[in-house]
Each structure stands twice: as C-alpha cells, then as structure tokens.
C-alpha positions in Angstrom: 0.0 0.0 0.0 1.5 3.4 -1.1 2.1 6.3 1.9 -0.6 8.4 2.6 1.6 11.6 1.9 0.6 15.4 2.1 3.2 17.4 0.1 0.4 19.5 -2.1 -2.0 19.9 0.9 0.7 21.3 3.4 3.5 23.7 0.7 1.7 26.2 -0.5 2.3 27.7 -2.4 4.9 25.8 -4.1 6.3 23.6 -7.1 7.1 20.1 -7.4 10.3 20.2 -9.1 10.7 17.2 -11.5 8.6 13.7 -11.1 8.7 12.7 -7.3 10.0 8.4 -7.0 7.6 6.2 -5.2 7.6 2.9 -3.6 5.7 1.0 -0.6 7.4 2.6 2.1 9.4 5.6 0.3 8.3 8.8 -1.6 10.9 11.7 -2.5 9.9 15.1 -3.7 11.9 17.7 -5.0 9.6 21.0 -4.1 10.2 24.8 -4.0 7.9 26.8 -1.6 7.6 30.5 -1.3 7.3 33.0 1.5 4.5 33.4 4.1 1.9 30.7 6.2 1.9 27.1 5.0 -1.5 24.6 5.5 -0.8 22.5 8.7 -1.7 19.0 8.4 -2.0 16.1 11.0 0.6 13.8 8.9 -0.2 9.9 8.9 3.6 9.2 7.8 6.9 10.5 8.6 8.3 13.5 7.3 11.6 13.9 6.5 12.6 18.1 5.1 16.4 18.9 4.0 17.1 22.2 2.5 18.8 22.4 -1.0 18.8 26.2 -1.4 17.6 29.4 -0.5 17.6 31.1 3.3 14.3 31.9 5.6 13.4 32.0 8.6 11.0 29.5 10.1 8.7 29.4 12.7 6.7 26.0 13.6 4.6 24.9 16.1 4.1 21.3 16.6 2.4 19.1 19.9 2.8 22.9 21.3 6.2 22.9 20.6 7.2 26.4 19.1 10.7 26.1 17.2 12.3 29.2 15.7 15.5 28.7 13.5 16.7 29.5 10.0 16.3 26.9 6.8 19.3 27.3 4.9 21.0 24.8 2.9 22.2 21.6 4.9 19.8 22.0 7.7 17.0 19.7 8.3 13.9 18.3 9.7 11.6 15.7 10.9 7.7 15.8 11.3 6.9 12.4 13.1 3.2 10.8 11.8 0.6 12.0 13.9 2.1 15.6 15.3 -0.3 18.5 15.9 0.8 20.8 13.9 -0.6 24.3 14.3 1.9 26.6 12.6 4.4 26.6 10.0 5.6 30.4 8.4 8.5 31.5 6.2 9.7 34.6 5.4 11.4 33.3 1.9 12.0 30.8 -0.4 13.7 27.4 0.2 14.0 24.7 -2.3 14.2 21.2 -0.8 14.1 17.5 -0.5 10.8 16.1 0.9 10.7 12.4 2.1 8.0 10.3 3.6 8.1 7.5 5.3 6.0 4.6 7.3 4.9 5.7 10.2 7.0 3.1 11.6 10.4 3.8 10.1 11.0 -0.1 10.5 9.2 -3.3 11.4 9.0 -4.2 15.3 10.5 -7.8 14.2 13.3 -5.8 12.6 13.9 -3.6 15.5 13.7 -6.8 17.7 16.5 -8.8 16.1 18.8 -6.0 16.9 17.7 -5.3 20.5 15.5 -2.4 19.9 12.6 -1.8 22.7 9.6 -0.7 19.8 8.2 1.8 22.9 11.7 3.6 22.6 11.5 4.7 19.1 9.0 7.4 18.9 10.8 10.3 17.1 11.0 14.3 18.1 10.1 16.9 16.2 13.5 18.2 15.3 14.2 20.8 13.4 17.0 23.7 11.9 19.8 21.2 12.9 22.8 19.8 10.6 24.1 16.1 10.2 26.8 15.3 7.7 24.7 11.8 7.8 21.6 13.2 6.9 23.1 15.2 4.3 25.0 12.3 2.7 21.9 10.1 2.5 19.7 13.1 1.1 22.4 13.4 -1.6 22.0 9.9 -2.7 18.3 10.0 -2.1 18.2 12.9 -4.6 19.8 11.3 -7.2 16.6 8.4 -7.2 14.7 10.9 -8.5 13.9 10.9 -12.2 15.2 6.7 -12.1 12.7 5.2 -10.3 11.8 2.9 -13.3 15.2 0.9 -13.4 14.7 -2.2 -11.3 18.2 -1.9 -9.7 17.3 1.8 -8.5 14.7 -0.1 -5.9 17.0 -1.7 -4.4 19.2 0.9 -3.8 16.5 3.3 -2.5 15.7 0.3 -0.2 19.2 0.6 1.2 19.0 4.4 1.5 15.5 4.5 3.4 17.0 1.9 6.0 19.7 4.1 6.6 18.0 7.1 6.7 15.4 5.2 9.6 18.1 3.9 11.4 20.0 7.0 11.4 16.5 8.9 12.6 16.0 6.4 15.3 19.5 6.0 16.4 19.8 9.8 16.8 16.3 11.6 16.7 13.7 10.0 19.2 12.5 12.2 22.2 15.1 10.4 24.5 18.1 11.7 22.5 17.5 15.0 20.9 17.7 18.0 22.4 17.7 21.6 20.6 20.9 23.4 20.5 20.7 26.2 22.3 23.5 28.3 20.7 23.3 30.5 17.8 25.1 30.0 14.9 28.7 31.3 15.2 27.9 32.9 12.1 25.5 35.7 11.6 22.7 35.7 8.7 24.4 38.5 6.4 28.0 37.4 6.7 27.2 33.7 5.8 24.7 34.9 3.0 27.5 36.8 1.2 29.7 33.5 1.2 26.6 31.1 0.5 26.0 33.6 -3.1 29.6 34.1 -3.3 29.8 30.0 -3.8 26.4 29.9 -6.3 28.0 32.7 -8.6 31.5 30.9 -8.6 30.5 26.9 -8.8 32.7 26.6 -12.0 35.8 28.3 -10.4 38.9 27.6 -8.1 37.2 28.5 -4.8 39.6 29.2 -2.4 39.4 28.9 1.7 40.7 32.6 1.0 38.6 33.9 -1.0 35.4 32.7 1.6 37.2 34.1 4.1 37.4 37.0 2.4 33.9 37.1 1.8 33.3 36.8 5.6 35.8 39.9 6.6 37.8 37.0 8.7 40.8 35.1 8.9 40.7 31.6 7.3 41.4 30.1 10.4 38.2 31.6 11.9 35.7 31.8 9.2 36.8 27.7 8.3 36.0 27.2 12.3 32.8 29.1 12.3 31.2 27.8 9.1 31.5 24.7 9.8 29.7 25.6 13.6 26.9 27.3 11.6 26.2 24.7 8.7 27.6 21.5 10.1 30.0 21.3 7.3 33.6 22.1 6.2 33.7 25.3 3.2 35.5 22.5 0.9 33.0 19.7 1.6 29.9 22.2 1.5 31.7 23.7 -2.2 31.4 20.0 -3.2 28.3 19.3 -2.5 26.7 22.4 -3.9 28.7 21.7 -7.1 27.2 18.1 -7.2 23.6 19.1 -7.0 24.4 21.6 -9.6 25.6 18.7 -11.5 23.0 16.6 -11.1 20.4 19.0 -12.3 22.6 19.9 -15.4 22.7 15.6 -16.2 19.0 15.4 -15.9 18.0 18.3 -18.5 20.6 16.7 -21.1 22.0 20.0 -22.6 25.9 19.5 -21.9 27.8 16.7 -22.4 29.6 14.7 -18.8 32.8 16.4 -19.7 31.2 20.2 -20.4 29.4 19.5 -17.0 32.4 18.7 -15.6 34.2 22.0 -16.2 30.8 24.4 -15.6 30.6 22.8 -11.9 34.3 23.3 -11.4 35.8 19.7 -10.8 38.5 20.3 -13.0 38.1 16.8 -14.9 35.6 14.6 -16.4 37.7 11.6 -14.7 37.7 13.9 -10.9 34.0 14.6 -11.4 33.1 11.1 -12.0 35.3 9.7 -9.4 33.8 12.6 -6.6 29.8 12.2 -7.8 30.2 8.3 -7.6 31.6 8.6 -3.9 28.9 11.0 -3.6 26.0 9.6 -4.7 26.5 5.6 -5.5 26.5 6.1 -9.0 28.4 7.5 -12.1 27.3 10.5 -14.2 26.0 8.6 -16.9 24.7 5.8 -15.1 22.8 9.1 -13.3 21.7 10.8 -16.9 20.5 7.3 -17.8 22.3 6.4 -20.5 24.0 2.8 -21.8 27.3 2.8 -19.7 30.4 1.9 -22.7 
C-alpha cells in the first residue's frame, strides 16, 4: 500500500520540481515553496525536510512545541506521523528534498533482532539542525529521482530509506534529541554573502581565502565558524553544492559529462566522476541514464 503523503495539501504555495520516486514505504519530492503561512496537516507518515537552497526564517509549532530557526542549505527536519501541527511560516523561499516515510520507520521484528525496545523509538520533532549523515543520504536520495523505473534503482533506494530510519531512530527520538541552544557562530548577512559568493563561482577555483574574504575573517576563523553554523567544512559544502548543480545539469541533457564537468568546477571529467560516484552511488552517466560503454 503506497504512503498516505501530504506534500500538495501542506506547501503552498509551491512547485514540485521534476517527477517525485515512489515505492511501498518511500516517496521523494523535490519542491520549491515561497514565502508566508503554510497549510498544517495532521501527517499519517513521517516526514523527513532537508534544504537544497535558499535562506528563511522558520517558525513552527508542533504538539505545542514552538521552534524558531533558519532553513538554509544543509539544515533539516523531521515531522513524526501524527504531530499537531498548528503553525508553520517562512519569510522566503527554500527549495528542498521532501521524504516520507512509514509511520514506523522499521518493522517491530526488525527492531527486535537488533535489540531495539519498539516503545523507545517514537521520534522528536526536530528541526534547523545539521548532520553530515543526513546530508549524505539526502544526496543519494536525490539522485533516485527521475530513475525510479530501473529495477536496480529499488533496491538501492531500499538501502537508502534503512539508513535514513536507522539514522533517525538512532539519533532523533524524544530520548536523544535535544535543541541546540546556541546560535550559529555565524550571523545571517555574513554567511549569505559566502553562500552567493559559492552559487555565482560553482565553475571556479574556490579558495578557503577567498570565503574568508567574503566573511571579513581570517581563514582560520571563518573555516572554524562555518562549519559551527552549517555543520560542514567550506570545501565539503563547495562539493556538494557543485554536485547538485551537476546533477540537475545531467537530468535536463543540454551538456555533455565532460562540459558538466568543467561548468561545476571539478577540473576533470575523470575527478567529477570519481567525486559524484563517492557521492551519490553512481556514475554520471549511469545518473543521466544512458548505456554505460
């Protein structure tokens, strides 16, 4: 039986980007929403948010939890089946990955065989936090989209969804989360100069320097500070952002895997394969679609 999912009821307004992938127990969206109130939903499955792009702040109530943080690239956030939901504002545009899942993330016979008390595994409603983990599997969980008909695609979106639930339940229940309660090292302006800095420059040497730069700090400080503020490293957010960039240039088929190559600034069509296959379990072409030689 497919999810009972809610993406067009609760984003609005907003735009499915692309065809979302489906199975039993997994459904992945690629949505843009604009500013201002959103349409709260009681969910009956598990939703998962991570931001692609844009910045906004975000205010959410949920089981009368009020949350307050910013959406910005690399942050994400979970919406457990069945929360209250009773408020859920931005003041600007995000694009991100939306994923749904059971409203048990795994079987109790599953959990069993490892150990796993079933009444421990409710999870929080997190939000605004980073995890490298999260961000890694989102990655991979982007790249399903658009391949959903190839029979070996299933079996690795099986794989990702059991490591996305494990991850969830082995970090994110109401017995081991806790909201941060420091600010980002970084403030808002300062990190959205580097963040535009790195979207008008994806094909180009990007330098720690030059972020720095960007920042008005030393490298030593900014490096230490953005990686407080986004949960990543400059170089390994730089990646990143120049493999979705990739990915979206595959999919509408105008360049060739070499051209791509050079307009996201790996350098080399032999780098950029070797750094999108670590990245996201598969070559660029296998990725576009095509016959691999």
């Amino acid at each position: 039986m497919a999810l009972l999912t809610h993406g067009d009821r609760k984003y609005r307004p907003n735009t499915l980007i692309g065809v979302a992938a489906e199975w039993e127990a997994l459904r992945v969206e690629h949505r843009h929403i604009g500013a201002g109130p959103q349409n709260c939903v009681r969910p009956e499955c598990t939703e998962f948010v991570h931001i692609l792009s844009g910045q906004a702040k975000l205010r959410r109530m949920g089981d009368g939890q009020l949350q307050e943080a910013v959406a910005r690239p690399g942050t994400s956030w979970v919406v457990p089946a069945g929360t209250h939901e009773t408020l859920l504002e931005l003041d600007g545009a995000v694009e991100f990955l939306l994923v749904f899942l059971p409203a048990k993330l795994l079987e109790d016979t599953a959990l069993a065989e490892y150990g796993i008390d079933p009444d421990r595994t409710q999870l929080a409603y997190a939000g605004g936090f980073t995890d490298h983990m999260l961000t890694q599997i989102s990655v991979s969980l982007h790249g399903v989209l658009g391949r959903d008909t190839q029979p070996v695609v299933r079996i690795f979106a099986d794989g990702l969804r059991t490591a996305l639930a494990a991850h969830l339940l082995g970090n994110y229940t109401i017995d081991r989360w806790r909201p941060s309660t420091r600010s980002p090292s970084l403030d808002a302006k300062r990190l959205q100069r580097v963040l535009d800095f790195i979207e008008a420059k994806l094909g180009d040497d990007i330098a720690l320097d030059d972020l720095a730069r960007e920042a008005c700090l030393s490298p030593f400080h900014f490096s230490r500070l953005f990686h407080d503020t986004t949960g990543l490293p400059p170089h390994r957010y730089v990646i990143e952002r120049r493999i979705r960039a990739a990915q979206q240039m595959l999919l509408s088929g105008r360049s060739s895997i070499a051209e791509i190559a050079l307009d996201t600034g790996f350098g080399s069509q032999a780098n950029f394969a070797r750094t999108f296959r670590k990245a996201t379990g598969v070559t660029p072409r296998q990725y576009r679609g095509l016959p691999v030689c």
